[in-house]
PQR file of N, CA, C, O and H, with PARSE charges and radii, in Angstrom:
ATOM      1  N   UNK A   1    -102.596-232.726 -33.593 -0.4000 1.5000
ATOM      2  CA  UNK A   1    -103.268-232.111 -34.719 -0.0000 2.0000
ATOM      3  C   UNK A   1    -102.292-231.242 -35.517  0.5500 1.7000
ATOM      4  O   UNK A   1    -102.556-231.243 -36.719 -0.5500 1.4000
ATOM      5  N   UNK A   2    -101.298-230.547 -35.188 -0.4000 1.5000
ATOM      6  CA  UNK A   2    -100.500-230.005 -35.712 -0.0000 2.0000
ATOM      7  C   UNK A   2     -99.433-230.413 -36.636  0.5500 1.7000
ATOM      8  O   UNK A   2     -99.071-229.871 -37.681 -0.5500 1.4000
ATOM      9  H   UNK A   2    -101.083-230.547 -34.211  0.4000 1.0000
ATOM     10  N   UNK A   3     -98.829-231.883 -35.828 -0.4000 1.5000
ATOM     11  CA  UNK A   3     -98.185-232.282 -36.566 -0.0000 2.0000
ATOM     12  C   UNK A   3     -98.813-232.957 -38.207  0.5500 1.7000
ATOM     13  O   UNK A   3     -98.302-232.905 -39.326 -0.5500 1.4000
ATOM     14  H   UNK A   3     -99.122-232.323 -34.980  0.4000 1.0000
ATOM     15  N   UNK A   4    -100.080-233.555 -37.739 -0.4000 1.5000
ATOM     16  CA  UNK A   4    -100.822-233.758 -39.057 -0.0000 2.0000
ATOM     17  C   UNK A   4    -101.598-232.991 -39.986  0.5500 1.7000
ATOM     18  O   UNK A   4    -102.300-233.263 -40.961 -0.5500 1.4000
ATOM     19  H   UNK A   4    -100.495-233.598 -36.830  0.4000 1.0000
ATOM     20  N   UNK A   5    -101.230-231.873 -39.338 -0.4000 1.5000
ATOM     21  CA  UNK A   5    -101.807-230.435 -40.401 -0.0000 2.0000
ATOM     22  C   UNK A   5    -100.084-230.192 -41.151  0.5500 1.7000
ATOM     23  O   UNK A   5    -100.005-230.126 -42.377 -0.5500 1.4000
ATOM     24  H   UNK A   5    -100.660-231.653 -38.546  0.4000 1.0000
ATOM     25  N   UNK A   6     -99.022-230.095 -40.431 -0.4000 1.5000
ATOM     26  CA  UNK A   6     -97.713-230.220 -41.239 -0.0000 2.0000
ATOM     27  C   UNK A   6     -97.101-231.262 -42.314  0.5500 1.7000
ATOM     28  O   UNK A   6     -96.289-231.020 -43.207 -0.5500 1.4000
ATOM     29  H   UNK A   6     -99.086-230.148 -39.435  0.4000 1.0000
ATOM     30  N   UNK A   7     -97.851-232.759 -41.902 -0.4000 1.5000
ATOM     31  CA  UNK A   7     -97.370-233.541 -42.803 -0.0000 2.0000
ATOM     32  C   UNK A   7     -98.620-233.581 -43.976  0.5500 1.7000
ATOM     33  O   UNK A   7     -98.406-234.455 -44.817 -0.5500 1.4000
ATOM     34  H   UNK A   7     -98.510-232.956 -41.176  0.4000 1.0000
ATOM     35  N   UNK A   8     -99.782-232.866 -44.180 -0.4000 1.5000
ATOM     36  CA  UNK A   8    -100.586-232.303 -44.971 -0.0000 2.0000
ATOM     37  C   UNK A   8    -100.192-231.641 -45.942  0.5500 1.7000
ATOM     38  O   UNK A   8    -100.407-231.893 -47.127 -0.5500 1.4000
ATOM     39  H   UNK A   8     -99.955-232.156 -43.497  0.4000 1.0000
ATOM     40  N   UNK A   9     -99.387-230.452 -45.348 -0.4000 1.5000
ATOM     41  CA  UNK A   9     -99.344-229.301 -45.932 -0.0000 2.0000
ATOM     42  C   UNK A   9     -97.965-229.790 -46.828  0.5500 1.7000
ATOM     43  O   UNK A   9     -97.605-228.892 -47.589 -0.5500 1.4000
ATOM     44  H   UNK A   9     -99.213-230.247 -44.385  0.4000 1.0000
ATOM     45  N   UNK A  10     -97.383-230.638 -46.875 -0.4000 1.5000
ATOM     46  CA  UNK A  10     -95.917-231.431 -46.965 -0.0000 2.0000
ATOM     47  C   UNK A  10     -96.090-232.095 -48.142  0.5500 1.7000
ATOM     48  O   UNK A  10     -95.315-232.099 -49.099 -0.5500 1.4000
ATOM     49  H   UNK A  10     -97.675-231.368 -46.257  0.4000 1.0000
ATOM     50  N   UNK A  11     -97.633-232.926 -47.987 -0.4000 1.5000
ATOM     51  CA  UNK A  11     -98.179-233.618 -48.990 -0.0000 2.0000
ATOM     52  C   UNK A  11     -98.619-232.694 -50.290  0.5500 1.7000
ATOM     53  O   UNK A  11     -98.315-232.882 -51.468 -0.5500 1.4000
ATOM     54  H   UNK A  11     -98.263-232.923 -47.210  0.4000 1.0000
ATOM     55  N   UNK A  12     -99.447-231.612 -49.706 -0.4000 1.5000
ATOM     56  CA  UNK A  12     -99.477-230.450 -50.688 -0.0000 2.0000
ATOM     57  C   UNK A  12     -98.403-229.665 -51.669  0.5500 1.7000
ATOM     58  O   UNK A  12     -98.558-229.013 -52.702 -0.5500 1.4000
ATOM     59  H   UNK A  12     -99.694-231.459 -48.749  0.4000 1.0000
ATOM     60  N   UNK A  13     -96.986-230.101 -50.708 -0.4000 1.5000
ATOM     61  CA  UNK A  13     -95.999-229.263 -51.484 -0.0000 2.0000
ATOM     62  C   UNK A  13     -95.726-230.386 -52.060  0.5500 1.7000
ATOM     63  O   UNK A  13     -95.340-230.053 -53.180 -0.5500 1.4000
ATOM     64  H   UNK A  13     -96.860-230.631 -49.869  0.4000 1.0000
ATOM     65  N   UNK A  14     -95.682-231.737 -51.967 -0.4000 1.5000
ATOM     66  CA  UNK A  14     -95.298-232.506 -53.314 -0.0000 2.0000
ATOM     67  C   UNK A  14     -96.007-232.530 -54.469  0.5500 1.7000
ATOM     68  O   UNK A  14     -95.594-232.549 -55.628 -0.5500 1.4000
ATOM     69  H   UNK A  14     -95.995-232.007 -51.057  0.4000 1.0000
ATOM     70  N   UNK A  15     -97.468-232.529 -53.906 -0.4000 1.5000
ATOM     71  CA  UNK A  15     -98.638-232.238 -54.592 -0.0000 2.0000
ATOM     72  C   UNK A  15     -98.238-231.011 -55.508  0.5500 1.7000
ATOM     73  O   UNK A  15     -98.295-231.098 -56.735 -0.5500 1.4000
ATOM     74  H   UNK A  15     -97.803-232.514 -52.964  0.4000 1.0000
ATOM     75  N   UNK A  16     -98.082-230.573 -55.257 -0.4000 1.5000
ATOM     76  CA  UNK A  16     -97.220-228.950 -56.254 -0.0000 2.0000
ATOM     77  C   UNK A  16     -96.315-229.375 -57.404  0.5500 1.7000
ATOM     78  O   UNK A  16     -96.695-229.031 -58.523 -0.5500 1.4000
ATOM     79  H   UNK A  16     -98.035-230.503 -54.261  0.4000 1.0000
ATOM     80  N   UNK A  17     -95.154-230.084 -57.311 -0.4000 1.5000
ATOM     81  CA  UNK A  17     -94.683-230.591 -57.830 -0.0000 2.0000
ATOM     82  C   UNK A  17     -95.038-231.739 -59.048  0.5500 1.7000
ATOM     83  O   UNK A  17     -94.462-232.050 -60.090 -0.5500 1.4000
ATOM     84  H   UNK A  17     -94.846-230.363 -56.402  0.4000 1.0000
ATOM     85  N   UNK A  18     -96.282-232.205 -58.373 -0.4000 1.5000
ATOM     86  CA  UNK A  18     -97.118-232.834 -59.784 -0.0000 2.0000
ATOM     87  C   UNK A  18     -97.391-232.241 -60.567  0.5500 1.7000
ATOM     88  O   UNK A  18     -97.120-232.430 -61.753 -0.5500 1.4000
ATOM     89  H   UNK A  18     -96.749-231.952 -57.526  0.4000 1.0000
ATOM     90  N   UNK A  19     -98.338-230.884 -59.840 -0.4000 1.5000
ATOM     91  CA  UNK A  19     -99.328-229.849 -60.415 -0.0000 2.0000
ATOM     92  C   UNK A  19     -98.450-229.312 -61.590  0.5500 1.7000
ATOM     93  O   UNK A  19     -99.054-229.068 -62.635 -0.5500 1.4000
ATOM     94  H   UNK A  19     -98.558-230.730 -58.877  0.4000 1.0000
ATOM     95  N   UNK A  20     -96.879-229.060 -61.548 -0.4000 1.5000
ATOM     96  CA  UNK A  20     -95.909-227.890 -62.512 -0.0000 2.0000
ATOM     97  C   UNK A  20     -95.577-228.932 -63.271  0.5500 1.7000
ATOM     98  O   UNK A  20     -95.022-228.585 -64.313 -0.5500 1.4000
ATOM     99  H   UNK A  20     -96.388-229.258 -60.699  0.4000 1.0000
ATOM    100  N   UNK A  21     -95.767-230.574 -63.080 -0.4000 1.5000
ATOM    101  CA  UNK A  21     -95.151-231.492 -63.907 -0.0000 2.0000
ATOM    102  C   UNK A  21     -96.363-231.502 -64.919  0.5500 1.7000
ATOM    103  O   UNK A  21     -96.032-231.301 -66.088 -0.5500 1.4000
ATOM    104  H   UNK A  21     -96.218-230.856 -62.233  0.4000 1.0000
ATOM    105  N   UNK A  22     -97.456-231.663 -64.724 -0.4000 1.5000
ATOM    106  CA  UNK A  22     -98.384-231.927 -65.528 -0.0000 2.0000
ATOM    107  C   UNK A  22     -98.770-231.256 -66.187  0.5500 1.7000
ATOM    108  O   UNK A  22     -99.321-231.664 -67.209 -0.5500 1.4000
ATOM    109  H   UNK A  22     -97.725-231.826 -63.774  0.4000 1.0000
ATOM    110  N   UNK A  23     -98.627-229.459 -65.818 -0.4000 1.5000
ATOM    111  CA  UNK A  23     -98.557-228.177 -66.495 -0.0000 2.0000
ATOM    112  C   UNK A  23     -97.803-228.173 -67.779  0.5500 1.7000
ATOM    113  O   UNK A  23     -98.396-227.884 -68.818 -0.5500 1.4000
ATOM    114  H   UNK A  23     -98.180-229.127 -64.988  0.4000 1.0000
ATOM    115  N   UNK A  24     -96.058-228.587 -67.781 -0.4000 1.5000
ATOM    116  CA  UNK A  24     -95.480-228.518 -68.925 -0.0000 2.0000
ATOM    117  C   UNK A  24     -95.431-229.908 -69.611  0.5500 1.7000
ATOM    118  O   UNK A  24     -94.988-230.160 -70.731 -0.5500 1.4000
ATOM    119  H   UNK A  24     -95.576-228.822 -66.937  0.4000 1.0000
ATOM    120  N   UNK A  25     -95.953-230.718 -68.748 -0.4000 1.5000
ATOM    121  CA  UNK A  25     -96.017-232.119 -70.039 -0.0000 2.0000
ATOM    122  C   UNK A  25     -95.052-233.240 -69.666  0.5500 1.7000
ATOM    123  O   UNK A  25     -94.915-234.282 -70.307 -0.5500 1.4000
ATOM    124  H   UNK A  25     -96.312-230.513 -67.837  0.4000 1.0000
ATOM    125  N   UNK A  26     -94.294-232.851 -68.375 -0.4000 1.5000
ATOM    126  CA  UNK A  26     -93.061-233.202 -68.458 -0.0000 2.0000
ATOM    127  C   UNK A  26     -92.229-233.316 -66.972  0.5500 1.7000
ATOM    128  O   UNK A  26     -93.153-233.437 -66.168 -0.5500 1.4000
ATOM    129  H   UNK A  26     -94.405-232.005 -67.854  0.4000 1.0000
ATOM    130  N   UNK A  27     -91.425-233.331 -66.485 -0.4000 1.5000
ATOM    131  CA  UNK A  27     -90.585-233.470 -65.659 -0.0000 2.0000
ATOM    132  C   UNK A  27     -89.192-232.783 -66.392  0.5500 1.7000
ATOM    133  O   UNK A  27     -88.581-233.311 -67.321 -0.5500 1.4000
ATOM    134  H   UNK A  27     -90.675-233.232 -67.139  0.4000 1.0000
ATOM    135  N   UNK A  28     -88.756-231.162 -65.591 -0.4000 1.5000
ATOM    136  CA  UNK A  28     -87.364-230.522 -65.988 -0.0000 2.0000
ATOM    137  C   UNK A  28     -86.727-230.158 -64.384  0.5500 1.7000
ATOM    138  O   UNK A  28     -87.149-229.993 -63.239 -0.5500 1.4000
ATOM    139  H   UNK A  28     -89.252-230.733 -64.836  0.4000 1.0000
ATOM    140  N   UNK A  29     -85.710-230.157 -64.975 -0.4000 1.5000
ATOM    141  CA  UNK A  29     -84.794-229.470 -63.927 -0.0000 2.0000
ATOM    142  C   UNK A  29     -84.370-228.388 -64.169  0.5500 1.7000
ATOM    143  O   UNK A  29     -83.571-228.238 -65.093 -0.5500 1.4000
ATOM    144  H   UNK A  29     -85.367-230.291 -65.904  0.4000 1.0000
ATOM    145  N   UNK A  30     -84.911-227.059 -63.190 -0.4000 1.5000
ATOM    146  CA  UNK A  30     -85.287-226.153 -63.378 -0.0000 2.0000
ATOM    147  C   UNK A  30     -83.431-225.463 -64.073  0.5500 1.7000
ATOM    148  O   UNK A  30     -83.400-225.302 -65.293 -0.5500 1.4000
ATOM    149  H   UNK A  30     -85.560-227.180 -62.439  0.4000 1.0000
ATOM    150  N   UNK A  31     -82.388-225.199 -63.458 -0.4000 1.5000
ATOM    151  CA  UNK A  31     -81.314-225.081 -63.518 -0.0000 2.0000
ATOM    152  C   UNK A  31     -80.354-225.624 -64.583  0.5500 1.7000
ATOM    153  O   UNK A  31     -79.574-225.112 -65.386 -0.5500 1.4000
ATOM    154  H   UNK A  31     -82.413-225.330 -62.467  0.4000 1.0000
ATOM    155  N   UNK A  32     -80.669-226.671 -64.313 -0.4000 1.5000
ATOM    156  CA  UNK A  32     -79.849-227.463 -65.985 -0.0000 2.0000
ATOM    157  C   UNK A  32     -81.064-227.619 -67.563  0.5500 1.7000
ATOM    158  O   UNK A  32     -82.263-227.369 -67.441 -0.5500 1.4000
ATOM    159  H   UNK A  32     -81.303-227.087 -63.660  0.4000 1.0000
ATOM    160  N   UNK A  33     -80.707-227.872 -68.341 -0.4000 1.5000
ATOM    161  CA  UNK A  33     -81.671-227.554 -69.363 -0.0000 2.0000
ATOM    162  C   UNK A  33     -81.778-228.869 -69.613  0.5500 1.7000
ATOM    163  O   UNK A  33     -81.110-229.350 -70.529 -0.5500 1.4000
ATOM    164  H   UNK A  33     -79.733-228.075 -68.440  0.4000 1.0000
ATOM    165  N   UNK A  34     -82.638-229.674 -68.841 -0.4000 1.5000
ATOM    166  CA  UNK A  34     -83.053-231.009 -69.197 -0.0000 2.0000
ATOM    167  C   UNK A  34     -84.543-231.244 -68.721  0.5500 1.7000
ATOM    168  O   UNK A  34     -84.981-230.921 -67.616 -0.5500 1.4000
ATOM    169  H   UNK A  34     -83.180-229.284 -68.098  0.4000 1.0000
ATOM    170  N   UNK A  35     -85.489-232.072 -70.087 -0.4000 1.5000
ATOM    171  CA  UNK A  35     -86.513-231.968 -69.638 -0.0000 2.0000
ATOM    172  C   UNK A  35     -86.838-233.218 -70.274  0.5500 1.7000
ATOM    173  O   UNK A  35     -86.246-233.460 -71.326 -0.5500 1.4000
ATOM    174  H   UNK A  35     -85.133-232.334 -70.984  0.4000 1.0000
ATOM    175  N   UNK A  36     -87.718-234.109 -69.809 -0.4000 1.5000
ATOM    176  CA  UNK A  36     -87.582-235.269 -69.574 -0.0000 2.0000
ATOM    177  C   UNK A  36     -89.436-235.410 -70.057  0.5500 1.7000
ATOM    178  O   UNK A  36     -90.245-235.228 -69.147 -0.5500 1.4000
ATOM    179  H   UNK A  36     -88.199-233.912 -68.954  0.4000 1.0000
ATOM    180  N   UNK A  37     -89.917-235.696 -71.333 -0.4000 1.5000
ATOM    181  CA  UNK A  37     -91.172-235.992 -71.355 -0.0000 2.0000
ATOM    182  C   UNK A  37     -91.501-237.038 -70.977  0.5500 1.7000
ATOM    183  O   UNK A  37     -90.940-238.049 -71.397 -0.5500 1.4000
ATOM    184  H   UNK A  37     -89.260-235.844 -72.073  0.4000 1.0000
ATOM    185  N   UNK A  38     -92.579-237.092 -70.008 -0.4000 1.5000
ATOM    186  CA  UNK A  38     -93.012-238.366 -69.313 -0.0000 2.0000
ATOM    187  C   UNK A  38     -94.799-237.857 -69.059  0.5500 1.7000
ATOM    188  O   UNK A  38     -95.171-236.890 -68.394 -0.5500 1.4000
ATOM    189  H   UNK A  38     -93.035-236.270 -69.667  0.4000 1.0000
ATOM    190  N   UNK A  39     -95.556-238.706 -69.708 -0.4000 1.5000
ATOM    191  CA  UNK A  39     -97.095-238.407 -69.516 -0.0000 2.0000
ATOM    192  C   UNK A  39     -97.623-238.863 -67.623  0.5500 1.7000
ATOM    193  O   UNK A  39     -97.756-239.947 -67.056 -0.5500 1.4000
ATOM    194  H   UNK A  39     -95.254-239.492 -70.248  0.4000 1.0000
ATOM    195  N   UNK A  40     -97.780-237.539 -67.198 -0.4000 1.5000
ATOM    196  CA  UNK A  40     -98.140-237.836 -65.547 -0.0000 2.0000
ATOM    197  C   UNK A  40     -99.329-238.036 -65.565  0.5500 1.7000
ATOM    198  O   UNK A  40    -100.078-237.372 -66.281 -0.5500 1.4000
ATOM    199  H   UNK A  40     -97.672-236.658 -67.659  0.4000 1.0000
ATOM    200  N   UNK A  41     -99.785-239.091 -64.701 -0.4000 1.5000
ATOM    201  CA  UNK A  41    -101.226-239.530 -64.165 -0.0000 2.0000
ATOM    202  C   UNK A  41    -101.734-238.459 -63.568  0.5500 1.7000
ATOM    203  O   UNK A  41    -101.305-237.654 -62.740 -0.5500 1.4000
ATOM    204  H   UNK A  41     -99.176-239.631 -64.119  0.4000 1.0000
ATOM    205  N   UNK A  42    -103.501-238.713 -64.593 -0.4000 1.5000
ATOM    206  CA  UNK A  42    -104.638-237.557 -64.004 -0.0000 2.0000
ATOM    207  C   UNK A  42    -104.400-236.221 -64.624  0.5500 1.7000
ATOM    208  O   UNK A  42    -103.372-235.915 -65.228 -0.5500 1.4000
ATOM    209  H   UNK A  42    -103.850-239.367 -65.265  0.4000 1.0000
ATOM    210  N   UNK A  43    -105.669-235.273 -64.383 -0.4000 1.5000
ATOM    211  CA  UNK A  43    -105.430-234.162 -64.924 -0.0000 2.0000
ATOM    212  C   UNK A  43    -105.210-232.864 -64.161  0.5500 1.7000
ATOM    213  O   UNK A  43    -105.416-232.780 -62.950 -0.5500 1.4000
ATOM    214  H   UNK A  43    -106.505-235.521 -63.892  0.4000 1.0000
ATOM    215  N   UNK A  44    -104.812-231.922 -64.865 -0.4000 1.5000
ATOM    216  CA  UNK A  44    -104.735-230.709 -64.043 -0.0000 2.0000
ATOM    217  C   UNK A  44    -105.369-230.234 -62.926  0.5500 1.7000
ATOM    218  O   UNK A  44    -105.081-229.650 -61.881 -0.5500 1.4000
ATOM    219  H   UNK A  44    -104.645-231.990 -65.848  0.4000 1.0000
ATOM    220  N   UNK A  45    -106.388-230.704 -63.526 -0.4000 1.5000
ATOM    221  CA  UNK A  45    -107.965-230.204 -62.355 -0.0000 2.0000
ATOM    222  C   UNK A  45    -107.811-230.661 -60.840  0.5500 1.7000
ATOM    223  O   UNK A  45    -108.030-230.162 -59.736 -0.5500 1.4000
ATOM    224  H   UNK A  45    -106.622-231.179 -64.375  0.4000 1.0000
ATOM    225  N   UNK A  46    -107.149-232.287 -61.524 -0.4000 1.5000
ATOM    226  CA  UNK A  46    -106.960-232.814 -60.105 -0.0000 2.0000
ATOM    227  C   UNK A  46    -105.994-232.996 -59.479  0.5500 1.7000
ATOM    228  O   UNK A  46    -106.063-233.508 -58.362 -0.5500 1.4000
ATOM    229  H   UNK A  46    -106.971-232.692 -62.420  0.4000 1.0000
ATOM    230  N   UNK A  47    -104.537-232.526 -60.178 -0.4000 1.5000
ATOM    231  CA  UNK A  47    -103.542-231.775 -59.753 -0.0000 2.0000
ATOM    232  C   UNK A  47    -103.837-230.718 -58.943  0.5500 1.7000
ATOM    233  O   UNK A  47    -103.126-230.475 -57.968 -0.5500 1.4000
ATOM    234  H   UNK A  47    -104.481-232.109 -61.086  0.4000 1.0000
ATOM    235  N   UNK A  48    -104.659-230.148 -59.179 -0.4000 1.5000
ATOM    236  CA  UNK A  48    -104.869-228.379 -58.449 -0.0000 2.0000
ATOM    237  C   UNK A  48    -105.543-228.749 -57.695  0.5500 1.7000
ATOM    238  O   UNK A  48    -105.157-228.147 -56.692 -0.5500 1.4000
ATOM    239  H   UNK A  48    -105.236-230.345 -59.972  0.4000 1.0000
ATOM    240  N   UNK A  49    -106.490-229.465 -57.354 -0.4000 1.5000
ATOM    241  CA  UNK A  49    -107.509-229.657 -56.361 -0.0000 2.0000
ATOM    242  C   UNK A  49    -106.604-230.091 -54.884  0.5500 1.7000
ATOM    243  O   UNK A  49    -106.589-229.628 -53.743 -0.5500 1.4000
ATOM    244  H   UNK A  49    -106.804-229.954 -58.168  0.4000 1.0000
ATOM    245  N   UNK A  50    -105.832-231.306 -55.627 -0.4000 1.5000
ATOM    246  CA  UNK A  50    -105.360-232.165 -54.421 -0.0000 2.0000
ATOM    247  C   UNK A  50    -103.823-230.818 -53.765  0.5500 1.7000
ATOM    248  O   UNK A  50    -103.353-230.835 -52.627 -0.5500 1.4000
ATOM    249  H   UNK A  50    -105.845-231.681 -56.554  0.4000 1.0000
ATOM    250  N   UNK A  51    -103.499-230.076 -54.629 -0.4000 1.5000
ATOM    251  CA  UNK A  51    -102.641-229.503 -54.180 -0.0000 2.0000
ATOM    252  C   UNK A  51    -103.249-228.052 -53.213  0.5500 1.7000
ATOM    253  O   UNK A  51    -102.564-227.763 -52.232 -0.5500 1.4000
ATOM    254  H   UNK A  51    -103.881-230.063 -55.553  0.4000 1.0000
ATOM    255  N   UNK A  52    -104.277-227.336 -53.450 -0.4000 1.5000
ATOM    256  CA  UNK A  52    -105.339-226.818 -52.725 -0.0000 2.0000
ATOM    257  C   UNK A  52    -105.886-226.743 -51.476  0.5500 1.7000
ATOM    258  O   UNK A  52    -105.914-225.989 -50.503 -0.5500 1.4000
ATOM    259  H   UNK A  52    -104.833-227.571 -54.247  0.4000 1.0000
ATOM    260  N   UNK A  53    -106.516-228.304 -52.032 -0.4000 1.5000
ATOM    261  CA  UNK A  53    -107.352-229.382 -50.787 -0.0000 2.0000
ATOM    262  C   UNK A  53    -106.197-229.345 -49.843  0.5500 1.7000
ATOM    263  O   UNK A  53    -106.650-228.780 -48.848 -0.5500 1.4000
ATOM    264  H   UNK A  53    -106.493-228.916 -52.822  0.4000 1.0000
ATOM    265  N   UNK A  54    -104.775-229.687 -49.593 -0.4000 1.5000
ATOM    266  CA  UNK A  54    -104.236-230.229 -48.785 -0.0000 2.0000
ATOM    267  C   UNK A  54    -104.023-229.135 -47.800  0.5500 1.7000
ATOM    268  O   UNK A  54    -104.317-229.213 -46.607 -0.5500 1.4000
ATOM    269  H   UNK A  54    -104.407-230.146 -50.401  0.4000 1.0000
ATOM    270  N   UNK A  55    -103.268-227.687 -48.640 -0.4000 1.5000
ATOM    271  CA  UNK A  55    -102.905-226.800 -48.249 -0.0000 2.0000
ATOM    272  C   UNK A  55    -103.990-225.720 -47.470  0.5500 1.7000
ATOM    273  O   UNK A  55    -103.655-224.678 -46.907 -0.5500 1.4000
ATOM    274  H   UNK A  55    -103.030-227.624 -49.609  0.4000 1.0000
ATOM    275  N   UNK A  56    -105.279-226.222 -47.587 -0.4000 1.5000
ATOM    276  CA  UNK A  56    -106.224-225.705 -47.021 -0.0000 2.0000
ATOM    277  C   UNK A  56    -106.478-226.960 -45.370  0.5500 1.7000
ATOM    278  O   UNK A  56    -106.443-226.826 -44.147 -0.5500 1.4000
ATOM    279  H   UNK A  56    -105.550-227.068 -48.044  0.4000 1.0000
ATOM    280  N   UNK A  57    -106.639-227.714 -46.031 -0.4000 1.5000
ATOM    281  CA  UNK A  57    -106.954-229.128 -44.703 -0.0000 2.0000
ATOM    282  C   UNK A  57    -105.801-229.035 -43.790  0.5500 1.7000
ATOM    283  O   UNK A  57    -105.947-229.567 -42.690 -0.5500 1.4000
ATOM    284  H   UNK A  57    -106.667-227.822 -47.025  0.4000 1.0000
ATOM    285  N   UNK A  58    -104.762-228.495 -44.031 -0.4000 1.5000
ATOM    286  CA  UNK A  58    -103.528-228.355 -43.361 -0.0000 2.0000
ATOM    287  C   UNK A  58    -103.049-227.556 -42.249  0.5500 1.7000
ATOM    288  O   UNK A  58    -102.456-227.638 -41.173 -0.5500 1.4000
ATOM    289  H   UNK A  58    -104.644-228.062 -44.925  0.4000 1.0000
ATOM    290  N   UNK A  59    -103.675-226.636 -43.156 -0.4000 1.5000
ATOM    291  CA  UNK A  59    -103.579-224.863 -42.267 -0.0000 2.0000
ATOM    292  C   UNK A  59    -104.879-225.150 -41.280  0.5500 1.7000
ATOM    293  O   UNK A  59    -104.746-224.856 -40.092 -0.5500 1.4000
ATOM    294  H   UNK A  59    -104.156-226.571 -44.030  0.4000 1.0000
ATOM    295  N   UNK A  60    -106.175-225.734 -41.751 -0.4000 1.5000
ATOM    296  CA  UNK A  60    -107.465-226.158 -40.858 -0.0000 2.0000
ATOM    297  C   UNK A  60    -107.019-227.065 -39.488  0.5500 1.7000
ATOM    298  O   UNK A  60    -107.371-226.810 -38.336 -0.5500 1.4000
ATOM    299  H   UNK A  60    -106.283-225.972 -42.716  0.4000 1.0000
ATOM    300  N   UNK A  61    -106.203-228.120 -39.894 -0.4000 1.5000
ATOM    301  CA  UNK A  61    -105.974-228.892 -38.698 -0.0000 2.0000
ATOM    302  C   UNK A  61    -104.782-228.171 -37.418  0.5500 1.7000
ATOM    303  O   UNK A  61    -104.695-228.454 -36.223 -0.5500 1.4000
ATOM    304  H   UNK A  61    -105.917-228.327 -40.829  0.4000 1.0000
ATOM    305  N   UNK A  62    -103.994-227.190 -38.225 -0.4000 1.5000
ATOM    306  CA  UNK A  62    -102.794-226.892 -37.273 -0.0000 2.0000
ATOM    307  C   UNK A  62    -104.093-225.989 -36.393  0.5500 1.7000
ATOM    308  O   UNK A  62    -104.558-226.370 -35.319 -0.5500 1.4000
ATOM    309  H   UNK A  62    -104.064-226.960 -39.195  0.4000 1.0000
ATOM    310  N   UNK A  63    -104.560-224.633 -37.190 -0.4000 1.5000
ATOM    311  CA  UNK A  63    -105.442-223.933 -36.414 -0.0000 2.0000
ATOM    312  C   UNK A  63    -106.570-225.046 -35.461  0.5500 1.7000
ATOM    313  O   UNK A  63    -106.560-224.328 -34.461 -0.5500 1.4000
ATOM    314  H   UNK A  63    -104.182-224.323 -38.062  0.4000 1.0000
ATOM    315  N   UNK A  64    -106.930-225.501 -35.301 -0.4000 1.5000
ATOM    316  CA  UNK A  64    -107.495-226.404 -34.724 -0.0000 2.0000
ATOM    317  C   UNK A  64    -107.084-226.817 -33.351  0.5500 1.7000
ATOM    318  O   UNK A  64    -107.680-226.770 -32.275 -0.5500 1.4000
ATOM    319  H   UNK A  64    -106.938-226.085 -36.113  0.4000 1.0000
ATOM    320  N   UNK A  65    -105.823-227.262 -33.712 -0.4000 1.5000
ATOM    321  CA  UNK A  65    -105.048-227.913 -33.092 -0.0000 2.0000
ATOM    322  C   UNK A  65    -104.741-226.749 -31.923  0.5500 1.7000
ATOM    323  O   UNK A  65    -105.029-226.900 -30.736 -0.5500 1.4000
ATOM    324  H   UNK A  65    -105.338-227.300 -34.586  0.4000 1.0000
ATOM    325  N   UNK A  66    -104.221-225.783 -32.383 -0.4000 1.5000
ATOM    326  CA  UNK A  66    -103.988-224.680 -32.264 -0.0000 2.0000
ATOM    327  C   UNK A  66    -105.082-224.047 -30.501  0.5500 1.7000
ATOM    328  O   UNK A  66    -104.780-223.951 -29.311 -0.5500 1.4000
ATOM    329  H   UNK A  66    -103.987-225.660 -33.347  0.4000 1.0000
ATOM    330  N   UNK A  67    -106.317-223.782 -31.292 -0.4000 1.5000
ATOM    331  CA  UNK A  67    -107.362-223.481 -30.613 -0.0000 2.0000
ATOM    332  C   UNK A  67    -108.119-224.262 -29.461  0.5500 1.7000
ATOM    333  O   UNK A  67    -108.766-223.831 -28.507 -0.5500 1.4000
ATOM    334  H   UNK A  67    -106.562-223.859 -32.258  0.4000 1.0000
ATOM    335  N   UNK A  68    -107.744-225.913 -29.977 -0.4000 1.5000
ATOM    336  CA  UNK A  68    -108.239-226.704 -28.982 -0.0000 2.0000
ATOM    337  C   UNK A  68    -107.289-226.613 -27.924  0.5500 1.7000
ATOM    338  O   UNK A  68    -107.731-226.763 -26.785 -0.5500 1.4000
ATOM    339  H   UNK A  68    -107.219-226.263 -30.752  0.4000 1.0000
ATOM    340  N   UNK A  69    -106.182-226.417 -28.060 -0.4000 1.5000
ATOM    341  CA  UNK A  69    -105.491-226.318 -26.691 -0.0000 2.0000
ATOM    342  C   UNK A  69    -105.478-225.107 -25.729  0.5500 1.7000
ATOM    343  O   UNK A  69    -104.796-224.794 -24.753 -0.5500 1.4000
ATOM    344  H   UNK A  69    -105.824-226.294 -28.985  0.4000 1.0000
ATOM    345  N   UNK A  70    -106.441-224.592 -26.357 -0.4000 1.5000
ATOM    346  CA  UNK A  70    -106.648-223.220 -25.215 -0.0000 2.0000
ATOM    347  C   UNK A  70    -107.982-223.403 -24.663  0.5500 1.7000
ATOM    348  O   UNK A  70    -108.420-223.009 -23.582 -0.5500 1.4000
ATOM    349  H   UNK A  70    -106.995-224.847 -27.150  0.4000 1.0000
ATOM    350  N   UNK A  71    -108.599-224.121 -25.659 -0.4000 1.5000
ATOM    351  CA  UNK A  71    -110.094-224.522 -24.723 -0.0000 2.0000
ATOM    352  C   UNK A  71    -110.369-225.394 -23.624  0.5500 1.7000
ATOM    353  O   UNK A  71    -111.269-225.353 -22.786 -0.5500 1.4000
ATOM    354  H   UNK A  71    -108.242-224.441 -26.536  0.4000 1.0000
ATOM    355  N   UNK A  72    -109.531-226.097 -23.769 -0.4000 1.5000
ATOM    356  CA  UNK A  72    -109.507-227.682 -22.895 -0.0000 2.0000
ATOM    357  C   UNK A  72    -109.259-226.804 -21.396  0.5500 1.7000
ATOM    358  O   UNK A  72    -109.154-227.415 -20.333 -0.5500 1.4000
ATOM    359  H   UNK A  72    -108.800-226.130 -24.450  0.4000 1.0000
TER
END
């Protein structure tokens, strides 16, 4: 359970990475001044949700995981 609450929370941080792409419109690199307009699939809403959702389902399964091994 842990490990699949980590590769969750993993999914969430790419998920993040959509979320800031779809925010400015675009794909940049934060450091060099290049920014690359490209229209990303879906909207914000569901940028934020899925980046949220994961980071919540994530932290749920490690604790879980977590707790069931003290009950058993």
């Amino acid at each position: 359970m842990v490990r699949h609450g980590l590769v969750a929370i993993l999914v969430a941080l790419i998920a993040g990475f959509g979320l800031v792409f779809a925010l400015i419109g675009g794909i940049s690199l934060s450091p060099l001044p290049l920014f690359f307009q490209i229209d990303i699939p879906g909207t914000v809403q569901g940028w934020r949700t899925l980046h949220i959702g994961m980071l919540t389902n994530g932290m749920l399964a490690i604790l879980l995981g977590l707790v069931l091994g003290r009950v058993a």
